[in-house]
Backbone as CSV, one residue per row, in Angstrom:
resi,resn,N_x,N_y,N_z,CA_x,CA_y,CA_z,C_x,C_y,C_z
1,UNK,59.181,125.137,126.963,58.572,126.303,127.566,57.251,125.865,128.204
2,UNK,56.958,126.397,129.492,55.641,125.882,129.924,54.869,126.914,129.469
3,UNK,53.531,126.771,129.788,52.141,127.827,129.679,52.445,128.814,130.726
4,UNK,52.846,128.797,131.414,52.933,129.866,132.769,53.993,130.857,131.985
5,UNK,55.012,130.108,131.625,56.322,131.337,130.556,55.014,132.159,130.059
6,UNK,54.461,131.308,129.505,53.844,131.637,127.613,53.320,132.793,128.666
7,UNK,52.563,132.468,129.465,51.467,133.578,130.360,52.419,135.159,130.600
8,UNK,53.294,134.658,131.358,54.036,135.769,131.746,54.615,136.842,130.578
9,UNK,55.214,136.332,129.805,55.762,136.960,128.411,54.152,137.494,127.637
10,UNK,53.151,137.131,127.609,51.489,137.827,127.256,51.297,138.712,128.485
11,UNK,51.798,138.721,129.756,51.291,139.689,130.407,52.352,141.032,130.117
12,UNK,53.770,140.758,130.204,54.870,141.746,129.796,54.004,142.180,128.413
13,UNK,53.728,141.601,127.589,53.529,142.251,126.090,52.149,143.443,126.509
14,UNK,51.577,142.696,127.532,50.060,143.929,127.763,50.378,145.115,128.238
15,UNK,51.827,144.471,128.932,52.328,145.699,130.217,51.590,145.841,131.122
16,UNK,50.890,144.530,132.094,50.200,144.858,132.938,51.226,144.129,133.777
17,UNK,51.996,145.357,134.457,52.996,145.346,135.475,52.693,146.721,136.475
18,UNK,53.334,146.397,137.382,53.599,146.996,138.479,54.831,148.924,138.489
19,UNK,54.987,149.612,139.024,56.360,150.735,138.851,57.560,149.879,139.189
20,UNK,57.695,148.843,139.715,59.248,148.183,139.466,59.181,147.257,138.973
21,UNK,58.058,147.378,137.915,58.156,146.358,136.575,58.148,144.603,137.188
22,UNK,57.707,144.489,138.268,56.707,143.121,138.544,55.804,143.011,138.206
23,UNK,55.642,141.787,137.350,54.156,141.539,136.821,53.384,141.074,137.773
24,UNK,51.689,141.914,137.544,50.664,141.608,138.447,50.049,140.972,137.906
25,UNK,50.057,139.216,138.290,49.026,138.610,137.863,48.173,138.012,138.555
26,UNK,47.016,139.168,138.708,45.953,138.795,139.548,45.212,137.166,140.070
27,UNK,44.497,137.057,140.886,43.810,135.616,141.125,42.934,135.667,139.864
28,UNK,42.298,136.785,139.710,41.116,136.212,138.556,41.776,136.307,137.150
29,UNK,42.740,136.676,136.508,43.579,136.529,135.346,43.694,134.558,135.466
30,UNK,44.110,134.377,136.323,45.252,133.318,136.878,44.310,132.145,136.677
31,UNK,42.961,132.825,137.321,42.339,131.574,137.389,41.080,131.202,136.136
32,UNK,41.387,133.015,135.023,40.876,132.315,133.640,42.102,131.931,132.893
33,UNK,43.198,132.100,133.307,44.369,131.431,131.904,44.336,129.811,131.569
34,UNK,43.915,129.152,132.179,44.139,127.494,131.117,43.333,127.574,130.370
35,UNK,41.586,128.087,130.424,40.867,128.082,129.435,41.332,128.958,128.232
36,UNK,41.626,130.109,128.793,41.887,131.113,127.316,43.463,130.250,126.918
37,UNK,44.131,130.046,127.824,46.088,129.218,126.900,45.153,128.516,125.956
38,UNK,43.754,127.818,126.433,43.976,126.074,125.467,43.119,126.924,124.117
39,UNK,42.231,127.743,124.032,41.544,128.574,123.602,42.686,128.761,122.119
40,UNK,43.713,129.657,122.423,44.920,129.283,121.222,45.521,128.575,120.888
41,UNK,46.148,127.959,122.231,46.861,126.391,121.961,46.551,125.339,121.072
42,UNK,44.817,125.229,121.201,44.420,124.006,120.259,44.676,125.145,118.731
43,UNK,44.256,126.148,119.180,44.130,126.537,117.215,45.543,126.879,116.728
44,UNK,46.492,126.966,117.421,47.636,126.883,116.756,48.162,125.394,116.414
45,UNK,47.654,124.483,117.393,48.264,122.911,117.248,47.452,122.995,115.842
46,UNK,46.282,122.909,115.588,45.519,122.347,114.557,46.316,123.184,113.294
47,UNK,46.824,124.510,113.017,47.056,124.789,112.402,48.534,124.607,112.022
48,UNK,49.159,123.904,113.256,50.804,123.235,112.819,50.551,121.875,112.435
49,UNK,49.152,120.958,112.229,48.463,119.807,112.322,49.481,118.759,113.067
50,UNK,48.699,119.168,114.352,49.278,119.058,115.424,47.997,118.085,116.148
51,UNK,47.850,116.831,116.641,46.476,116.554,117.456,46.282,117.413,118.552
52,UNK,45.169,117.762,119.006,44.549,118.416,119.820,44.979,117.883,121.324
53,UNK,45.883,118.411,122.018,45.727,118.462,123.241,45.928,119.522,124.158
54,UNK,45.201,119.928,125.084,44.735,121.002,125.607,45.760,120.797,127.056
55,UNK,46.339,121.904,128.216,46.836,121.788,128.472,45.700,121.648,130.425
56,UNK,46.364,121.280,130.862,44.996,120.802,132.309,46.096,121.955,133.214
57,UNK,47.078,122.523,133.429,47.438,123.647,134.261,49.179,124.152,133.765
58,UNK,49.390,125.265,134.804,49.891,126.571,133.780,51.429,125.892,133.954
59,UNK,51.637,124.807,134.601,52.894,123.971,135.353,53.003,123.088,133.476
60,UNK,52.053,122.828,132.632,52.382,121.924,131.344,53.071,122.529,130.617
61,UNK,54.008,121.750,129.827,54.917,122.144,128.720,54.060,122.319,127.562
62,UNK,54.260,122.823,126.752,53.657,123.353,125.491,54.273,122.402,124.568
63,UNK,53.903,122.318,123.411,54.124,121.194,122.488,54.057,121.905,120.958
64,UNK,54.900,122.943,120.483,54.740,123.735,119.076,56.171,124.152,118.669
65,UNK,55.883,124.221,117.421,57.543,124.618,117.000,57.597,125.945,117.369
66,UNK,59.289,126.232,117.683,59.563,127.133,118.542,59.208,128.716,117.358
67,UNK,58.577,128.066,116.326,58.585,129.713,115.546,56.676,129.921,115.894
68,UNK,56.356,129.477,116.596,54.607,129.339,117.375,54.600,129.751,118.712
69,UNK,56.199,130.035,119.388,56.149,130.398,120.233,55.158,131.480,120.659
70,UNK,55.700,132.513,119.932,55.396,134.171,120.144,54.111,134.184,119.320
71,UNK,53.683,133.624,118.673,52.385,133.779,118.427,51.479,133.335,118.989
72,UNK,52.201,132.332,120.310,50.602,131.697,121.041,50.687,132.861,122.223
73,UNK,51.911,133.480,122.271,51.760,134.907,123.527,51.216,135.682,122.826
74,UNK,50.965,136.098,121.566,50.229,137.210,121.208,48.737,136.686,121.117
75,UNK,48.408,135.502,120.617,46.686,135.213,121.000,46.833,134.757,122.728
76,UNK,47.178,134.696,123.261,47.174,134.657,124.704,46.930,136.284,125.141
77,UNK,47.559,136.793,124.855,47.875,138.437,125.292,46.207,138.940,124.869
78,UNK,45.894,138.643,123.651,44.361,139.223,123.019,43.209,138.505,123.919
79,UNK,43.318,137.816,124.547,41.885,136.891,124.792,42.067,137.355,126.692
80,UNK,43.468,137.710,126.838,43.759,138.601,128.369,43.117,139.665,128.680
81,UNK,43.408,140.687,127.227,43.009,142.018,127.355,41.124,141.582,126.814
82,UNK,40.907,140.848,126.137,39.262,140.747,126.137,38.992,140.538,127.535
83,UNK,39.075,139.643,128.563,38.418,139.400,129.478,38.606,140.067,130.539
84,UNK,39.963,141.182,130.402,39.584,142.646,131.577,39.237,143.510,130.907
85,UNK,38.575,143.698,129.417,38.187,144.830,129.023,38.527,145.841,128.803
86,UNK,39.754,145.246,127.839,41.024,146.537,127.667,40.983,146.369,125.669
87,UNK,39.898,147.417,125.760,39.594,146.885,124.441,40.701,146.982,123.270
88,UNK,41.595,148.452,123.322,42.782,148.340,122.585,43.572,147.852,122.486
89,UNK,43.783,147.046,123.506,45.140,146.428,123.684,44.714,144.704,122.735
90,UNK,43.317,144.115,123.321,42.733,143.213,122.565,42.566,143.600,120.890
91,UNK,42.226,144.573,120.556,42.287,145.014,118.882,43.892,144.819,118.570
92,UNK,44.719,145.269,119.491,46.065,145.009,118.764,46.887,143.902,118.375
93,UNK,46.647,142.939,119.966,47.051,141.518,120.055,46.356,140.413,118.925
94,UNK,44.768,141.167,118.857,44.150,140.023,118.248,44.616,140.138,116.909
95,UNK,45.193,141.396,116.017,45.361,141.540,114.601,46.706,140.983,114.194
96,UNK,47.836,141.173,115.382,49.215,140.846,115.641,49.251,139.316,115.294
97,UNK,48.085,138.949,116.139,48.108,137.162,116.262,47.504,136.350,114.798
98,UNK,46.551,137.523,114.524,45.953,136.722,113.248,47.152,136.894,112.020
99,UNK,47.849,137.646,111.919,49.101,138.292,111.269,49.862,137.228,110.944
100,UNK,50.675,137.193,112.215,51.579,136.131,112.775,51.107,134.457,112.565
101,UNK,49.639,134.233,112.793,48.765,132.732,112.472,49.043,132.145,111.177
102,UNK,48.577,133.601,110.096,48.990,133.253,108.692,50.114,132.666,108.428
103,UNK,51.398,133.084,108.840,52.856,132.851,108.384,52.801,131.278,108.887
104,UNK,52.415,130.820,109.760,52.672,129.727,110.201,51.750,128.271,109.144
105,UNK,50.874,128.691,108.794,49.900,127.989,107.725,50.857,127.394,106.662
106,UNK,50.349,126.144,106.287,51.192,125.732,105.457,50.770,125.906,103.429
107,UNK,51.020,126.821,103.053,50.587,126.845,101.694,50.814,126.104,100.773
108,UNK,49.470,125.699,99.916,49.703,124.667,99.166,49.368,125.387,97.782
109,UNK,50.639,124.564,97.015,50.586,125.158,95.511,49.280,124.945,94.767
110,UNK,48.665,125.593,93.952,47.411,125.596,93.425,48.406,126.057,91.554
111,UNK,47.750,125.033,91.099,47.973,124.734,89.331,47.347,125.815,88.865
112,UNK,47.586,126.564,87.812,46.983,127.329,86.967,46.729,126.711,85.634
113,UNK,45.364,126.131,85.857,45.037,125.211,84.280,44.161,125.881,83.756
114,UNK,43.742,125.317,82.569,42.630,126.220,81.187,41.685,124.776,81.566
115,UNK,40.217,124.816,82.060,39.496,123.773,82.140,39.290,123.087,80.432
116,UNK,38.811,122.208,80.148,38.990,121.587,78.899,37.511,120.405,78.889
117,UNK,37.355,120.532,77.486,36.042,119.510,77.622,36.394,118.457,76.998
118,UNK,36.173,116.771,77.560,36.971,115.832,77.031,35.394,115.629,75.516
């Protein structure tokens, strides 16, 4: 999947489309999306511990397991609606994404011991 998918499927989720349901994606959306894609991209790589690489335009393939898909369109979708100032739609995406972030974390078992004095 490239970043431009990822983009398009975050703009369908905002519903910032057109009456025959063409998405409008403006010059100035267009021309903040690599910063805000890499903006999640790195924090989902780091959190699949993944090395950090950021993507240089919306033509790059993405690099995450396919269950990170839909969660890098929902922090994509939140950091969209922050920077046109669509504040609900950003409260929704951003809680969706932090939601969705968790599941992907890898949990580590923690011992239940009685501390002890040698």
């Amino acid at each position: 999947m490239t970043a431009n998918e990822v983009l398009m499927k975050s703009m369908a989720l905002l519903g910032y489309s057109d009456n025959d349901g063409n998405l409008q994606l403006t010059q100035r959306i267009r021309g903040r999306a690599v910063p805000l894609f890499n903006l999640v991209y790195n924090d989902l790589r780091r959190v699949c511990e993944l090395p950090r690489k950021p993507i240089v335009s919306l033509t790059d393939e993405i690099e995450l397991p396919e269950e990170a898909e839909d969660v890098l369109a929902c922090g994509v979708a939140s950091y969209i609606a922050l920077s046109e100032g669509d504040d609900t739609m950003q409260y929704m995406f951003s809680a969706e994404y932090q939601q969705r972030r968790k599941g992907l974390s890898k949990v580590s078992e923690i011992e239940d011991v009685i501390p002890t004095v040698d």
